[in-house]
N, C-alpha and C positions, 0 to 999 in steps of 0.2 A: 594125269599124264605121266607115262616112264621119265625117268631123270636121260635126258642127252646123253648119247655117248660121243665121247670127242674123242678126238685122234690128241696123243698125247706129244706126239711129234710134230704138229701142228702149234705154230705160234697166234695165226692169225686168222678172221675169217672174215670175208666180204659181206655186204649188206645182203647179198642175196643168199647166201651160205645161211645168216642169220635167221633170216626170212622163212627159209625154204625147213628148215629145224622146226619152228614153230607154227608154220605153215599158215602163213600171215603177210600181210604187203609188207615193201620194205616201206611203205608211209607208216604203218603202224611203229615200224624197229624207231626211226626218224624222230614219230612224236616222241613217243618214251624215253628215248635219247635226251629229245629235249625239257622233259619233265622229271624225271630222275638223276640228280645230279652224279649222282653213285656210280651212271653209266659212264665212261670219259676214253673211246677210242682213240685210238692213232688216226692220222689222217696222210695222205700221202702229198705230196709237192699239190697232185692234182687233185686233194678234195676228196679222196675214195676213202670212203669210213675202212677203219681196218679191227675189226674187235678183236679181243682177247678171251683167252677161256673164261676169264674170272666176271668179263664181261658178260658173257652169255650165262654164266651159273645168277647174276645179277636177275637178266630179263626172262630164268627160268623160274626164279623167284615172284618177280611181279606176273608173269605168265598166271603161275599157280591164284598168284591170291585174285588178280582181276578177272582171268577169266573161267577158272576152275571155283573160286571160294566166292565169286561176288564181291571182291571190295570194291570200291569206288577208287579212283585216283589218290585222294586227300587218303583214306584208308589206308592205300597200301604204303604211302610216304611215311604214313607214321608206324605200321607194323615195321618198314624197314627200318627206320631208327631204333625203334624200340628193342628189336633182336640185337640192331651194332651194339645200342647199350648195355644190353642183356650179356653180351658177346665180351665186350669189355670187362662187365664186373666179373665174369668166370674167368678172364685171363689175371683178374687182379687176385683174386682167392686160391688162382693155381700156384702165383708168383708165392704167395705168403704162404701157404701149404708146403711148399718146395723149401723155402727159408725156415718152416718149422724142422723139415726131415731133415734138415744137414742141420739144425741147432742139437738134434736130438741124436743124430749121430756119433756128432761131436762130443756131447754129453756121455753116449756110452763107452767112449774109447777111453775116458779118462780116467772111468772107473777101473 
């Protein structure tokens, strides 16, 4: 599947907006909603799911793995953890990488 093109001036999009991207019920956006905690729309006074980009880059991820790769539900819960973590330890390495170039910086100025 192409990656979604979203409108970048766009904050928010309806269940059916959702839906109609993936080309899928909004029962299917619903369950996933409720089996991926990762997903966490706004909701409006009256109840109307309102997703966000980051939310649909979320259900174009599980998209990929459930219905493009064959994982299972439980499968793709844990490929998604496993990248945040993956995701995490590259922001840590960036952080300590960034703290070596200004120690090293530092070092050369003083020569």
């Amino acid at each position: 599947m192409e990656p979604i093109k979203l409108n970048d001036e766009k904050l928010f999009y309806s269940i059916g907006e959702v839906a109609k991207m993936f080309d899928v019920n909004t029962s299917l956006i619903r369950f996933w909603e409720k089996e991926f905690k990762q997903i966490a729309p706004k909701k409006t006074d009256s109840g109307k799911r309102k997703f966000t980009q980051k939310d649909i880059r979320i259900f174009e991820r599980i998209y990929d793995l459930v219905k493009e790769k064959g994982f299972t539900l439980a499968g793709a819960k844990e490929e998604l953890k496993s990248s945040k973590r993956n995701t995490s330890k590259i922001s840590q390495i960036e952080l300590k990488l960034a703290h070596i170039k200004t120690t090293l910086a530092e070092l050369l100025k003083e020569k």
